[in-house]
N, C-alpha and C positions, 0 to 999 in steps of 0.2 A: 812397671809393676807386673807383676806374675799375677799366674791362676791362685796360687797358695795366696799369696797377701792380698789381696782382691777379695776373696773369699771370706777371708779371718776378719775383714773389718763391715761386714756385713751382720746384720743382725739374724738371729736363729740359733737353733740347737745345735750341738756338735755336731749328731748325724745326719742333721738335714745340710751340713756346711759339705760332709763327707760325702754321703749320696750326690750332691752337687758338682764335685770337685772329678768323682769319675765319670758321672755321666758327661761331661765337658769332654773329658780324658777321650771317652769312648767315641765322641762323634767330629772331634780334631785326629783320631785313628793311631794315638800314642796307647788306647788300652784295648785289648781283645773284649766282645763280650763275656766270654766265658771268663778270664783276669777278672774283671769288675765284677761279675756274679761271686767267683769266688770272696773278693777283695771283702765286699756286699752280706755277704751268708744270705742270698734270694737266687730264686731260681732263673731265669731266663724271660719267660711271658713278663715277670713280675718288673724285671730291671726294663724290658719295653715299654711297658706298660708306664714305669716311671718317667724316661724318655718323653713319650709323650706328653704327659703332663708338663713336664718340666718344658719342652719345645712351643705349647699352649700357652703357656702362661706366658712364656717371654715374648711370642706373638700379639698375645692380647694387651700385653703391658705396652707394646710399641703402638698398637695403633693410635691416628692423630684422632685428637678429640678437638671440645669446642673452645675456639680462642675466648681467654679473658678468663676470672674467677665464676665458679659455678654460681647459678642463682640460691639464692637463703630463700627455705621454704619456710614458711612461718611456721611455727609448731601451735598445738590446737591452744596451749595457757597463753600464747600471744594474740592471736586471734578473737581470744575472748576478751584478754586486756583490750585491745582496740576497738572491741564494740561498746564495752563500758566506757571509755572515755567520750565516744560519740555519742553516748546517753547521758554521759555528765555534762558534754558541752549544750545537748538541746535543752538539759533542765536550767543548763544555767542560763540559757535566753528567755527560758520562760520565766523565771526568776528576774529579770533584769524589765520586762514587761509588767510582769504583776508591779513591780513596785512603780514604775512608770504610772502603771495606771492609777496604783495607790496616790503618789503625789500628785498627780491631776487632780482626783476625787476630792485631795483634803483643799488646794488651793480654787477651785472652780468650782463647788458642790452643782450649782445650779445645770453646769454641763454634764455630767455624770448621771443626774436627774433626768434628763430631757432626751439622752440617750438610751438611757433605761425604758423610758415611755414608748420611742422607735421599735424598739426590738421586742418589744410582745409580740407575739403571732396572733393572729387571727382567722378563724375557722371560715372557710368560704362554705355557703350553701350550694348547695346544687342545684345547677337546675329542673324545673317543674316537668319538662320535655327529657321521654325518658330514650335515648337514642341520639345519636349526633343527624344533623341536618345533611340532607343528601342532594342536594338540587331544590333547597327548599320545602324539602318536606323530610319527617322524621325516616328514619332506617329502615322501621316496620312496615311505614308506608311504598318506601321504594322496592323492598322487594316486594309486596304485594304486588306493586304495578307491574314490576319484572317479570312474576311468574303467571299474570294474565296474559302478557304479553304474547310469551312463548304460546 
């Protein structure tokens, strides 16, 4: 297969097939720059300048990348689908406990009762000694002895 047929079955504009087809020409040394410029209707800088480009790209498209299919990055509406369902899945255990506890409550009243009665809190007093114990004697007192001491 030729540069022509090669070319024609690629995707793109006429002109970009065309511009394609002598920059090829010109650096296989079958086209003069100045031919191509003319060929072109660009001046000189302009068809280099294409050159490049065109030299860049084919370079960049050849380098090796990373073996196997790229990773799938979750996009933000899937991200949020998956935290809803992890929210769906804790309610629904809390769902499946309440009723748990519901049918204990109706078939054992008395335990349900007695459990209830456990789990009051109960306010602790304080105690009368107002400092924590330091050697047997309150806080106030030890450093008092401390700073005689000195």
């Amino acid at each position: 297969m030729g540069l022509e047929e090669a070319v024609a079955k690629l995707a793109g504009s006429e002109q970009a097939k065309e511009r394609m087809k002598v920059i090829v020409a010109t650096l296989t040394g079958q086209c003069r720059l100045q031919e191509a410029c003319a060929q072109l209707g660009i001046s000189e800088p302009r068809l280099q300048q294409l050159r490049e480009q065109f030299l860049e790209g084919a370079l960049a498209s050849l380098e090796p990348g990373k073996a196997g299919r790229p990773a799938k990055v979750p996009t933000a509406a899937e991200l949020r689908v998956q935290e809803l369902e992890a929210q769906l899945a804790a309610l629904h255990v809390e769902y499946q406990a309440a009723q748990v506890r519901e049918e204990i409550s109706a078939i054992l009243p008395q335990v349900s009762e007695a459990t209830a009665d456990t789990e009051k809190k109960r306010r602790r007093r304080r105690s009368a000694v107002v400092g924590r114990l330091v050697g047997g004697r309150t806080l106030e007192a030890a450093r008092y002895l401390r700073a005689t001491r000195s």
